[in-house]
C-alpha positions as CSV (number, residue, x, y, z in Angstrom):
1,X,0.0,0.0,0.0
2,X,1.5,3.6,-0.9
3,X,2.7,5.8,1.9
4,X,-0.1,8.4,0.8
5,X,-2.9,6.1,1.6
6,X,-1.5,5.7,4.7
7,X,-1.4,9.0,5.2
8,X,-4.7,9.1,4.5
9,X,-6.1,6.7,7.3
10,X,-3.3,7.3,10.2
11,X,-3.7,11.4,9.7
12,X,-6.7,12.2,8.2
13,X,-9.8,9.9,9.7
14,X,-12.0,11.2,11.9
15,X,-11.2,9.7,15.3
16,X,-8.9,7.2,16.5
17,X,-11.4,4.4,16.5
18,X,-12.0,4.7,12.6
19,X,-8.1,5.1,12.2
20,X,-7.5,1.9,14.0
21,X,-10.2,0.1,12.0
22,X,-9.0,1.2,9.0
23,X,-5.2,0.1,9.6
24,X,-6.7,-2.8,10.8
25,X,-8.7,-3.3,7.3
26,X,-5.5,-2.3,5.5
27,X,-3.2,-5.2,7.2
28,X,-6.0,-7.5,6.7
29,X,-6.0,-6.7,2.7
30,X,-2.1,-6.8,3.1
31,X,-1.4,-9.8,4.6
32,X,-3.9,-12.2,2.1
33,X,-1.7,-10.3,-0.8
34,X,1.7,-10.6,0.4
35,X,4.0,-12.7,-1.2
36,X,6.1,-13.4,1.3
37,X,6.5,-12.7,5.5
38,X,9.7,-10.4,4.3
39,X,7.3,-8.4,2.2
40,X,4.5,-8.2,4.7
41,X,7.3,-6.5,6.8
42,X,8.2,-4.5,4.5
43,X,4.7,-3.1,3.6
44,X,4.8,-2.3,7.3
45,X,7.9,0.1,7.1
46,X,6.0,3.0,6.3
47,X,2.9,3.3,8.9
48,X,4.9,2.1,11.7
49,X,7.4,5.0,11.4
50,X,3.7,7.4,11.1
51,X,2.8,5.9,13.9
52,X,5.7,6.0,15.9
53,X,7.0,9.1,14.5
54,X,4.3,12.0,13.6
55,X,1.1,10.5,15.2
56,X,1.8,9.2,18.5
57,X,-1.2,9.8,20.1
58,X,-2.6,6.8,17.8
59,X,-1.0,4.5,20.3
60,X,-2.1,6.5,22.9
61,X,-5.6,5.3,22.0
62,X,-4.7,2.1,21.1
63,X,-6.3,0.1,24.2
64,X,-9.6,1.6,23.8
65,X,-10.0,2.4,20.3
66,X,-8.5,-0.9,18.6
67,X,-10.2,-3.4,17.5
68,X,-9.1,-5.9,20.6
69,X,-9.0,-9.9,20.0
70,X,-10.2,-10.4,23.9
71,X,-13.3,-7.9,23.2
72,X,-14.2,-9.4,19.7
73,X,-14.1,-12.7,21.5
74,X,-16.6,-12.2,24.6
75,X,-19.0,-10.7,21.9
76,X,-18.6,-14.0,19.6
77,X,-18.6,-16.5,22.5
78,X,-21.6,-14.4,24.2
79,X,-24.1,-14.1,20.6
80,X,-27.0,-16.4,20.1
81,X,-26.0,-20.0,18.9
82,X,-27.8,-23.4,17.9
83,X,-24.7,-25.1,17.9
84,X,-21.7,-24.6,20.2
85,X,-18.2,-22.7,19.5
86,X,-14.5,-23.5,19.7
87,X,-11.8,-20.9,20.0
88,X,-8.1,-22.2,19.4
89,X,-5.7,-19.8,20.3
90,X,-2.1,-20.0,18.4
91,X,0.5,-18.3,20.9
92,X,2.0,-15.8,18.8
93,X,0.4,-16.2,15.7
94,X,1.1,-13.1,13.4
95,X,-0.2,-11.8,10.2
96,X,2.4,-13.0,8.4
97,X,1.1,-16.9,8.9
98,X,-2.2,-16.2,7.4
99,X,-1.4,-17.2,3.7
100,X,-0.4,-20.5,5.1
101,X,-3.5,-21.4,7.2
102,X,-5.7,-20.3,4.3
103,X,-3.8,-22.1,2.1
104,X,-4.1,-25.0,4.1
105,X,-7.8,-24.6,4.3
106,X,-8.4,-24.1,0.5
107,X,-6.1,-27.3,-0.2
108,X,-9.2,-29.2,1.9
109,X,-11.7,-27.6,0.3
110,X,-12.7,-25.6,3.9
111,X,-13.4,-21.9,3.4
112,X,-13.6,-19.7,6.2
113,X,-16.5,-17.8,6.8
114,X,-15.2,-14.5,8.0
115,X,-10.7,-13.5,7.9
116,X,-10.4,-9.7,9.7
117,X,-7.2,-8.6,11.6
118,X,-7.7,-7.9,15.8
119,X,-5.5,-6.4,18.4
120,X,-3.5,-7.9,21.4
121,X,-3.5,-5.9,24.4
122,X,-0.9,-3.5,25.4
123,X,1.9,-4.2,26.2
124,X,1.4,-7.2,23.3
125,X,2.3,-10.2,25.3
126,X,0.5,-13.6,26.7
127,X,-0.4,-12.4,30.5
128,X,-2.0,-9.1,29.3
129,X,-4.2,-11.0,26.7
130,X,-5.2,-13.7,29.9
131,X,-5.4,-11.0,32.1
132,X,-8.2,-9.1,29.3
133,X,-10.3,-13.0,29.8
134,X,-10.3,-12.3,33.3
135,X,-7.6,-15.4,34.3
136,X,-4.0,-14.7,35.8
137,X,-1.9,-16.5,33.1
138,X,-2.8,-18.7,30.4
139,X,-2.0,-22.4,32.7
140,X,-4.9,-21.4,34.8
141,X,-6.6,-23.0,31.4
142,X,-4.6,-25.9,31.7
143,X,-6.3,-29.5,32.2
144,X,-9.9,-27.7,32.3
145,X,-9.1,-26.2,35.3
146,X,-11.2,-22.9,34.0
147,X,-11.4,-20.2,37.4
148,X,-14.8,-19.0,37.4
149,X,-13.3,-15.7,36.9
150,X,-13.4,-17.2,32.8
151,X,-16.7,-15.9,31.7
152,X,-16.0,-16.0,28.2
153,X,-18.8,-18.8,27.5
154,X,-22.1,-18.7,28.8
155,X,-22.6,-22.0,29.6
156,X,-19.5,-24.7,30.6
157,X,-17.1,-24.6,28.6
158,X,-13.6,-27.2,28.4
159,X,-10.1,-25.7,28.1
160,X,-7.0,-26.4,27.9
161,X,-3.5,-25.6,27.4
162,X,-1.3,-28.0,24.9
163,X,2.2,-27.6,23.3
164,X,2.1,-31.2,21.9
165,X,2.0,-31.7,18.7
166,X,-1.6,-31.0,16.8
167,X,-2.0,-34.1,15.5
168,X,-1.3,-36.2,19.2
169,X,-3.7,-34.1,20.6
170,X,-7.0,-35.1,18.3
171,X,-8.2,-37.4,20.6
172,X,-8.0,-34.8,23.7
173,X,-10.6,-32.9,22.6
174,X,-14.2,-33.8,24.5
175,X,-17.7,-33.9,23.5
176,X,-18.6,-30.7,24.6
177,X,-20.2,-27.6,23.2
178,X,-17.8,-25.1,24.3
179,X,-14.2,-25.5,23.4
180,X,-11.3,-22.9,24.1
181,X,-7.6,-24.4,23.3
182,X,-4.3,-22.4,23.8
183,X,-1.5,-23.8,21.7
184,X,1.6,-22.8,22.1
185,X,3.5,-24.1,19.7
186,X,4.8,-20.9,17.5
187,X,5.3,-19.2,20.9
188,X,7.9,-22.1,21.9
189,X,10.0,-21.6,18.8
190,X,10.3,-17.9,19.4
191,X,11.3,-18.3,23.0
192,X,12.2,-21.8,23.8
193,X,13.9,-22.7,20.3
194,X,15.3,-19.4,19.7
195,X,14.3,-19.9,16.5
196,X,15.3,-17.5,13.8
197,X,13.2,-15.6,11.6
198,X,13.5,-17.5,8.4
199,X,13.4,-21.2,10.9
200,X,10.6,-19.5,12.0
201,X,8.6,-19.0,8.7
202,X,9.8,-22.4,6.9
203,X,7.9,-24.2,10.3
204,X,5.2,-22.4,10.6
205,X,4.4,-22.6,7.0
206,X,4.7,-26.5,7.3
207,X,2.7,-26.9,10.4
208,X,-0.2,-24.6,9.3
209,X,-0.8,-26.8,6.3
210,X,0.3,-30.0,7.5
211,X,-2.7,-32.9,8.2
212,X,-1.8,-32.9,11.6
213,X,-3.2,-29.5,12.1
214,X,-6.2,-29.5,10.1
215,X,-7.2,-32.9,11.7
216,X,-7.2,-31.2,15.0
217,X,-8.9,-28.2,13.6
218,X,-11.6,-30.3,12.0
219,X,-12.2,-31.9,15.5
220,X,-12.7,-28.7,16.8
221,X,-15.4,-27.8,14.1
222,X,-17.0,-31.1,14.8
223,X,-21.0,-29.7,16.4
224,X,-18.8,-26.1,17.2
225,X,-17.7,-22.7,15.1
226,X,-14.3,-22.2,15.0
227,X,-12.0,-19.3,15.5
228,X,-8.2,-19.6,15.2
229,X,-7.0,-16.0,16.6
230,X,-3.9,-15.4,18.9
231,X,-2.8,-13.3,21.8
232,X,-0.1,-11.4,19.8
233,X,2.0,-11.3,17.2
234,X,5.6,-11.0,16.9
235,X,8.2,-8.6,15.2
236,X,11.7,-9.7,13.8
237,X,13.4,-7.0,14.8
238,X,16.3,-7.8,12.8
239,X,14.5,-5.8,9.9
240,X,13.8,-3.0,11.8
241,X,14.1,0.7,10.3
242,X,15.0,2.7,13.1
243,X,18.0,2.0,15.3
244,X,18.6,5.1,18.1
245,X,21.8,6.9,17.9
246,X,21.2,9.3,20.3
247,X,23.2,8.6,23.5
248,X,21.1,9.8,26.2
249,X,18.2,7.6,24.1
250,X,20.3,4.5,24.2
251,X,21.3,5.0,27.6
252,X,17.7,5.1,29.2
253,X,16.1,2.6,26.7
254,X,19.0,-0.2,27.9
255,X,18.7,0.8,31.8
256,X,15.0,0.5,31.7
257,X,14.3,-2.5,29.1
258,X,17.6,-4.2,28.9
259,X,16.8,-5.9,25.5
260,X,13.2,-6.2,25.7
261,X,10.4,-4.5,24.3
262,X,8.3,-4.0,27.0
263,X,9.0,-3.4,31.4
264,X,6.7,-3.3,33.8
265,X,6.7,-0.6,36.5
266,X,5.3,1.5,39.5
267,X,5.3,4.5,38.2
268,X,4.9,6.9,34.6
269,X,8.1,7.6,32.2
270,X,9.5,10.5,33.1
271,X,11.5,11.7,30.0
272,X,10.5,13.8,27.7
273,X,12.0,13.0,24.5
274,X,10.5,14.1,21.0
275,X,8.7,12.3,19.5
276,X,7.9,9.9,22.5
277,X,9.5,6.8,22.3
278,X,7.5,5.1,25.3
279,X,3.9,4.7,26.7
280,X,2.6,3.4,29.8
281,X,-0.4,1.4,30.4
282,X,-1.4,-1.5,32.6
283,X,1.3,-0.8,34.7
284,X,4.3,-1.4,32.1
285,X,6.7,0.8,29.8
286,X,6.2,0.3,26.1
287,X,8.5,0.8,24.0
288,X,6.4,2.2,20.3
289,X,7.5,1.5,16.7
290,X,9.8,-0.4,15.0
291,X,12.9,0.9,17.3
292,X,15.9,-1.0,18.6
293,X,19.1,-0.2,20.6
294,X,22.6,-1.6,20.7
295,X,22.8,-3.3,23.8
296,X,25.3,-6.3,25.5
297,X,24.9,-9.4,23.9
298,X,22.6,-7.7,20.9
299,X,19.2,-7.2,20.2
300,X,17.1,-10.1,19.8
301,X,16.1,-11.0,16.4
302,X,12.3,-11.9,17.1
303,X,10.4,-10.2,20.1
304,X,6.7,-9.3,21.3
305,X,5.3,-6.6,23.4
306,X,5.8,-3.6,21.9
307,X,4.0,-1.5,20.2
308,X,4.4,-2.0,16.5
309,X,1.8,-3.1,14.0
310,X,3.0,-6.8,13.4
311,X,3.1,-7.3,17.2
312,X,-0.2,-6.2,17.6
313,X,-2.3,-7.3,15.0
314,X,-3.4,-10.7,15.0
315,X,-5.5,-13.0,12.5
316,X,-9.1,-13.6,13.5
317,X,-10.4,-16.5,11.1
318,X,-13.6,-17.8,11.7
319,X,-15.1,-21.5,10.0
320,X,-18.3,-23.0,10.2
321,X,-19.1,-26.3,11.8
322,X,-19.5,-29.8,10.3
């Protein structure tokens, strides 16, 4: 998409809701035309620097004006049904996989019903996204231990928390109505595996269209709707645009964050550097754009929980039941 056209929706819409739906719209269109994750990056380039850069006060309003995942679900799980609903949540899960999981699904002859783009929280990371479902952390899903502080489902609902593989864990999935699995496969070969970017892509792309995967997604469909969604997405750093040079920058973005994206904290940031650099909300720093600093030991090549477009925008794809 041109940089004028982004212009166009990050400067010139009318308030900060209809901005954020309509970058939201724009990554959507984006990331079912890419040809490749690289490209979908690079596509990225332009707004995130807008964003980071001339219109700040866009990420300012990001936690009430986004589109969020966590709100878009408690409205699906919460509308009128004849038939019950299954969420699967991929840890992680960015824009960039989309192609693949489509693909996947048009190679079986499954088409969704409904592909949009959603937000993670802020800062973009797993226990914010739990915390918006009203749970501590994702393992109080595990082994349909579900507090009763869950109220995404009406009625009961089974969930669970897997990271074996999808195929294995077909015949874990119970006869009932409501079904909310967290995977966290693609979250374990960013952090676990240390994966890098291009191990990262050539796995995903497998997995996403592999039988395994649509087995277990087909066993989710089976008497349910499904949404595959995620928590957040991730950004490979190693292709970012901006890299401070300013000293006094460098020096307070390494004693606050170290080489991390996001910190959390008692109290609000107290420099006052043009353009801002940082936000604060639910209690954390967070660091905006596509920014890194030279730091001991390097940046990491692939991170989450800042504020940049491919960390916060996540798939949303919906199929019917069967």
């Amino acid at each position: 998409m041109s940089t004028p056209a982004w212009l166009d929706i990050i400067l010139d819409s009318p308030s900060s809701t209809d901005a954020w739906s309509g970058v939201f719209a724009r990554l959507r269109d984006l990331a079912v035309t890419c040809g490749s994750p690289i490209d979908l990056h690079n596509q990225t380039v332009a707004p995130d620097r807008l964003l980071a850069e001339t219109a700040w006060e866009l990420w300012g309003s990001y936690p009430e004006a986004a589109p969020r995942t966590a709100t878009h679900l408690k409205e699906w799980c919460a509308g009128p049904s004849s038939i019950g609903r299954a969420v699967l949540v991929l840890d992680a899960l960015s824009l960039r996989e989309i192609p693949w999981l489509l693909g996947g699904a048009q190679t079986r002859h499954i088409q969704p019903t409904d592909v949009r783009v959603t937000g993670a929280e802020a800062p973009s990371d797993t226990d914010q996204f739990a915390h918006a479902l009203g749970i501590p952390s994702r393992s109080h899903l595990a082994g349909n231990g579900v507090p009763g502080s869950f109220n995404l489902f009406a009625s009961k609902a089974y969930t669970d928390v897997i990271s074996v593989p999808f195929e294995d864990a077909v015949g874990g999935i119970p006869h009932e109505s409501n079904v909310f699995v967290w995977h966290s496969w693609l979250d374990d070969l960013i952090h676990v595996h240390k994966k890098l970017p291009d191990q990262i892509y050539k796995t995903a792309a497998a997995t996403l269209q592999d039988d395994g995967f649509w087995k277990f997604a087909n066993r989710l469909r089976q008497g349910r709707k499904l949404v595959i969604t995620s928590d957040h997405g991730y950004a490979v750093s190693k292709l970012f645009s901006s890299e401070e040079i300013d000293p006094d920058v460098i020096e307070k973005l390494r004693e606050t964050f170290g080489a991390a994206r996001y910190k959390k904290v008692d109290g609000p940031w107290q420099e006052r550097f043009m353009p801002p650099i940082v936000i604060s909300h639910n209690e954390h720093h967070i660091v905006m754009g596509q920014r890194k600093w030279k730091v001991q030991g390097g940046f990491p090549h692939v991170c989450h929980g800042g504020l940049s477009l491919l960390e916060v925008a996540v798939p949303w794809i919906e199929f019917e039941a069967i």
